[in-house]
C-alpha positions as CSV (number, residue, x, y, z in Angstrom):
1,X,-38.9,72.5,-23.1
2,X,-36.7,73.1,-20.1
3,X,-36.8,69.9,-18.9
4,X,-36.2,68.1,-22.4
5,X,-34.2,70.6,-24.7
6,X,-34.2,69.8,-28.0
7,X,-31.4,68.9,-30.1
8,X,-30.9,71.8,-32.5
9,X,-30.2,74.2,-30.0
10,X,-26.8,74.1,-29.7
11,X,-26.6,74.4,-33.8
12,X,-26.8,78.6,-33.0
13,X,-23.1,77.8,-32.0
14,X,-22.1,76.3,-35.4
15,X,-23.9,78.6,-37.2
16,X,-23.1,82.3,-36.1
17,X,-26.0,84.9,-37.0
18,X,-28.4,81.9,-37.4
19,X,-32.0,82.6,-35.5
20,X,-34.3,79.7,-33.6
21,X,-37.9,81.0,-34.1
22,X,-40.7,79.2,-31.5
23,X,-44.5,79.7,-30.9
24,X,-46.3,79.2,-27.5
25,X,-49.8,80.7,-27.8
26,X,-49.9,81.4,-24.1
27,X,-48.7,85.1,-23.8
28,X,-47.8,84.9,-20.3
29,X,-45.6,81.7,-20.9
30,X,-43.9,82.7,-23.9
31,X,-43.1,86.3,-22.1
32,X,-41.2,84.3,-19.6
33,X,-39.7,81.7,-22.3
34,X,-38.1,85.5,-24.2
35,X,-37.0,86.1,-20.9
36,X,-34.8,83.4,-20.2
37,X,-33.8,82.8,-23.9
38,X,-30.5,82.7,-25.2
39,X,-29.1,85.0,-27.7
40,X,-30.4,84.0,-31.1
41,X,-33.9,82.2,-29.8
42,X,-37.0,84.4,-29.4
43,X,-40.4,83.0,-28.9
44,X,-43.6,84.5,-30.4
45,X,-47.7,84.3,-29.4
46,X,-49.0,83.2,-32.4
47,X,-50.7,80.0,-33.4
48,X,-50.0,79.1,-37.0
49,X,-52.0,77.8,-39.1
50,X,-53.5,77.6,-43.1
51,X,-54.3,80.5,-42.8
52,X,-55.3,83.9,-40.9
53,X,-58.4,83.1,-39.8
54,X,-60.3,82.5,-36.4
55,X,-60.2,78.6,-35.2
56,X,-61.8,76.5,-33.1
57,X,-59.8,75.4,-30.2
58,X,-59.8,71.8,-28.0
59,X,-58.2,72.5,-24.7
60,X,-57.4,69.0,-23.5
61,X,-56.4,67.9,-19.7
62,X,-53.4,68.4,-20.4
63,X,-51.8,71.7,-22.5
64,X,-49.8,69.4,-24.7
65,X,-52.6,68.1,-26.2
66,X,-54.3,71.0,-27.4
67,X,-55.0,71.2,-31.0
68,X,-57.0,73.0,-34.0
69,X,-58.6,69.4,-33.8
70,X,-61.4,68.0,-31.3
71,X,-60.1,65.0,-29.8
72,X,-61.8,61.6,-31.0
73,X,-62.5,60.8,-27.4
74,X,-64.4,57.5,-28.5
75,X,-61.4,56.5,-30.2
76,X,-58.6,57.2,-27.7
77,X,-61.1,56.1,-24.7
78,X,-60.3,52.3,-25.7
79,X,-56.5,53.0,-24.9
80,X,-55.3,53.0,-21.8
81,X,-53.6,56.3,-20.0
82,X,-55.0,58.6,-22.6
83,X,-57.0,61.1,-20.0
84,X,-54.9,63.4,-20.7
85,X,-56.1,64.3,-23.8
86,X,-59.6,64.3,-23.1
87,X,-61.4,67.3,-24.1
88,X,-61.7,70.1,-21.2
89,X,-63.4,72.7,-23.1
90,X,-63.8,74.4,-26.4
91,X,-62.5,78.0,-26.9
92,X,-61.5,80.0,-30.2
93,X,-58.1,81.3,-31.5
94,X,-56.5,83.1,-34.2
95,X,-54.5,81.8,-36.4
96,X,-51.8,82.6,-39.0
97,X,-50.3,81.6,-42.1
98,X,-46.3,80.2,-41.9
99,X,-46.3,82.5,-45.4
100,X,-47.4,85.5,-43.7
101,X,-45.9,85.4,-40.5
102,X,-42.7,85.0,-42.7
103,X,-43.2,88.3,-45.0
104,X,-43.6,90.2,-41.4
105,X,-40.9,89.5,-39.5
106,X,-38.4,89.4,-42.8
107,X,-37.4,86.1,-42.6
108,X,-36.5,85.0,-46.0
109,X,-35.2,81.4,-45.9
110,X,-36.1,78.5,-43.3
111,X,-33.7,76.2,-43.4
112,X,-35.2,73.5,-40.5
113,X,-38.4,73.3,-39.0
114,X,-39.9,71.0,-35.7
115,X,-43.4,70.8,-35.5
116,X,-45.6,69.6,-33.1
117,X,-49.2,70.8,-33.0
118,X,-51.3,67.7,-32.5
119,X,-52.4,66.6,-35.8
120,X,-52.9,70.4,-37.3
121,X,-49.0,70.1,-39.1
122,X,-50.2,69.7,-42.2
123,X,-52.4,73.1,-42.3
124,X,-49.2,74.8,-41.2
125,X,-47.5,73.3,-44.7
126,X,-50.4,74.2,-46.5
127,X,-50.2,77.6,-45.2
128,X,-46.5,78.1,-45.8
129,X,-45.7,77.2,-49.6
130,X,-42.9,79.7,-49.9
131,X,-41.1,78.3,-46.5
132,X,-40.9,74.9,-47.3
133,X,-39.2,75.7,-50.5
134,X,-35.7,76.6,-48.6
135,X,-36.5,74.1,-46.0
136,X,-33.2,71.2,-45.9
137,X,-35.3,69.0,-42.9
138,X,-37.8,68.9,-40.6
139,X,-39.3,67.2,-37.9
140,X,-43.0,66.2,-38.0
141,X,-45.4,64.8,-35.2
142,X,-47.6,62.6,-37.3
143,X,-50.5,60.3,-36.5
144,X,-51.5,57.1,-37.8
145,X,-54.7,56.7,-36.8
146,X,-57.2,59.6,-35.8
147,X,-56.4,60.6,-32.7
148,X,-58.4,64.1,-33.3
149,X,-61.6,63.7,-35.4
150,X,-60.7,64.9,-39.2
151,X,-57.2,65.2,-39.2
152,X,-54.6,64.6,-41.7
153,X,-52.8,61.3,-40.8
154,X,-48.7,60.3,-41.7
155,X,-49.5,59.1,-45.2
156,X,-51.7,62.7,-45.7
157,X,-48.6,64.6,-44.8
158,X,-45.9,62.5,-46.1
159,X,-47.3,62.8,-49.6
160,X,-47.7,66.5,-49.3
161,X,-44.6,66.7,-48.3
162,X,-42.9,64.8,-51.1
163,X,-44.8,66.9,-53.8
164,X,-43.0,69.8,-52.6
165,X,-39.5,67.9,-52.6
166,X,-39.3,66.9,-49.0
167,X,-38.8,63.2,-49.0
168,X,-39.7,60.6,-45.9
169,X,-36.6,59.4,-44.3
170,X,-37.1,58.1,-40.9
171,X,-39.4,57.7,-37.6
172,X,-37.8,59.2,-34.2
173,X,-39.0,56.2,-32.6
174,X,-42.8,54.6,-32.6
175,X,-45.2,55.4,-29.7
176,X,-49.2,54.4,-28.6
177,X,-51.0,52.5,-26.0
178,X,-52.4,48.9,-25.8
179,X,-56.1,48.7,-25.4
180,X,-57.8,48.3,-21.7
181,X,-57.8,46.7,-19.6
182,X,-54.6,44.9,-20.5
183,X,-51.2,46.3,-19.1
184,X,-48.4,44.8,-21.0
185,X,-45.5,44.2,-19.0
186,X,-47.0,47.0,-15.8
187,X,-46.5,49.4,-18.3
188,X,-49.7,51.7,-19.3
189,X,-47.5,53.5,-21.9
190,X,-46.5,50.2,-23.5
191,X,-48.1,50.2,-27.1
192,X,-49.3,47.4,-29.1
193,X,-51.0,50.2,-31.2
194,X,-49.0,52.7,-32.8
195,X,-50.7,56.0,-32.9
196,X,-48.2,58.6,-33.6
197,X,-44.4,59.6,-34.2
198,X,-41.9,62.3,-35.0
199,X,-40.9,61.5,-38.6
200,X,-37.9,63.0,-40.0
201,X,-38.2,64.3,-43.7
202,X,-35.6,65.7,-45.9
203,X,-34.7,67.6,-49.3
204,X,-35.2,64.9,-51.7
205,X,-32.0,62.5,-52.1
206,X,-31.9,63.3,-55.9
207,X,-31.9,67.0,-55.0
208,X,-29.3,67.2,-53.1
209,X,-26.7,67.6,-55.5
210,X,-28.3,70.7,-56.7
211,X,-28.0,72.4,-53.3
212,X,-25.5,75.1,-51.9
213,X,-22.3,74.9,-50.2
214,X,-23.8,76.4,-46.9
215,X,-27.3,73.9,-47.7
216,X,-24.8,70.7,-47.6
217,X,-23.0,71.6,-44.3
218,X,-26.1,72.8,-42.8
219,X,-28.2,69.5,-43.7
220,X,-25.1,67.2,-43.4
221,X,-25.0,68.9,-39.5
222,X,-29.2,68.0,-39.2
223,X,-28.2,64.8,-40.4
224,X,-25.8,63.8,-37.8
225,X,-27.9,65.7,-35.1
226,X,-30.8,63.3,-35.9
227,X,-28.6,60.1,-36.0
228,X,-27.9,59.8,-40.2
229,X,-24.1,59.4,-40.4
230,X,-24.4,58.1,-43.9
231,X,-26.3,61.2,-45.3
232,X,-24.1,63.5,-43.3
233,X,-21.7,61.9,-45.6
234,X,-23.6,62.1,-48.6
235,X,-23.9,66.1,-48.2
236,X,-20.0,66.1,-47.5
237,X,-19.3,63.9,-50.7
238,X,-21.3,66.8,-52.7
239,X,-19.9,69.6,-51.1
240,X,-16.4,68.2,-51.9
241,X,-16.9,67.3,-55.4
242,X,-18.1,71.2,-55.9
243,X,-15.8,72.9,-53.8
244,X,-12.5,70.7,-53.7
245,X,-12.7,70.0,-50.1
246,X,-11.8,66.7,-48.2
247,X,-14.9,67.1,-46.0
248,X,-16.3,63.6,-46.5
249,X,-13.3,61.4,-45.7
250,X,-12.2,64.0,-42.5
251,X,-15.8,63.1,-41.6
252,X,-14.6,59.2,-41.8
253,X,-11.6,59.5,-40.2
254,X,-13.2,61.2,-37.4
255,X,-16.2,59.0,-36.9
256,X,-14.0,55.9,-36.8
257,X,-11.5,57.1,-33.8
């Protein structure tokens, strides 16, 4: 994370009092994360999950690729430059719900979440109900094909999702491999395949209207953070209309300097 912040952490600065929450199973690691945190970001050593319960666990080549789901090793082994998420060994860990680990820590309302757990997102949703119903956005790894063997794939999670009012709205780019032996352009990362993505959702478009003064500014800032001008916009129009502000056009006027 050091080496590739993500975007939303300078939104602590816009939003005074506001908390970034992260997981890193790996005690040691996360002790160290805490320990060079800024104010308003504190890691924690759980794994979520559906619910609280003792998991399996694939320990890949490489840590990024560890997941609640075995790797389909016959599946990825046609790709190229996919060792790294070979399985390593098999190990157990505890999981726990997004509900629970809510109720006991007092956090009452999520406004954004960014997951990415290897193909074990859509337990976390399952497992956390009450969350996603203050949630404004989120970020999603999703697969398209099974990269671990039995996991829920993008349409799987997209149509959870949208029965629980968060709507598709974009991929963060498309990534995958091409089969071996062939190297497109010297390039082992080059896909011809595309196996997975970060996909952006948000509170449904016709929902919007029915949100907050603090829900607009805080989704119209998500928007423009993940490159959506024209529903930065939107939230600004609605926020206008409600509270007599001239949000929406100062939004314009500064967007076209």
């Amino acid at each position: 994370m050091e080496g590739n912040p993500e975007p939303f952490y300078p939104l602590l600065d816009l939003f005074p009092g506001s908390q970034i929450i992260g997981f890193e199973v790996d005690e040691d690691l996360c002790n160290q994360m805490n320990a060079k945190a800024k104010a308003g970001v504190r890691y924690y050593p759980n794994a979520l999950g559906e619910r609280n319960e003792r998991r399996d666990f694939y320990i890949t080549n490489h840590p990024m690729c560890c997941s609640l789901y075995e790797p389909n090793q016959a599946l990825i082994s046609l790709y190229n430059n996919f060792e790294v998420a070979y399985l390593k060994r098999k190990g157990v860990i505890d999981t726990v719900s997004m509900d629970y680990f809510a109720r006991e820590n007092g956090i009452s309302e999520t406004d954004f979440i960014k997951i990415d757990i290897q193909g074990a997102e859509l337990d976390v949703f399952k497992g956390g109900i009450e969350a996603l119903k203050s949630v404004l956005a989120l970020v999603c790894e999703v697969e398209f094909i099974s990269h671990y063997v039995g996991q829920p794939l993008f349409g799987d999670v997209c149509t959870f999702l949208d029965q629980h009012q968060l709507m598709f709205h974009k991929f963060l780019g498309l990534a995958g491999r091409a089969l071996k032996p062939i190297v497109i352009n010297n390039d082992p990362n080059l896909p011809s395949q595309h196996i997975w993505s970060d996909a952006v959702f948000i509170r449904h478009i016709q929902a919007i209207q029915n949100l907050g003064a603090q829900q607009l500014l805080k989704l119209s800032v998500l928007a423009a953070v993940y490159g959506s001008p024209d529903l930065s916009y939107y939230c600004l129009a609605h926020h206008d209309m409600k509270n007599g502000t001239t949000l929406a056009p100062d939004f314009v006027e500064n967007a076209t300097r």
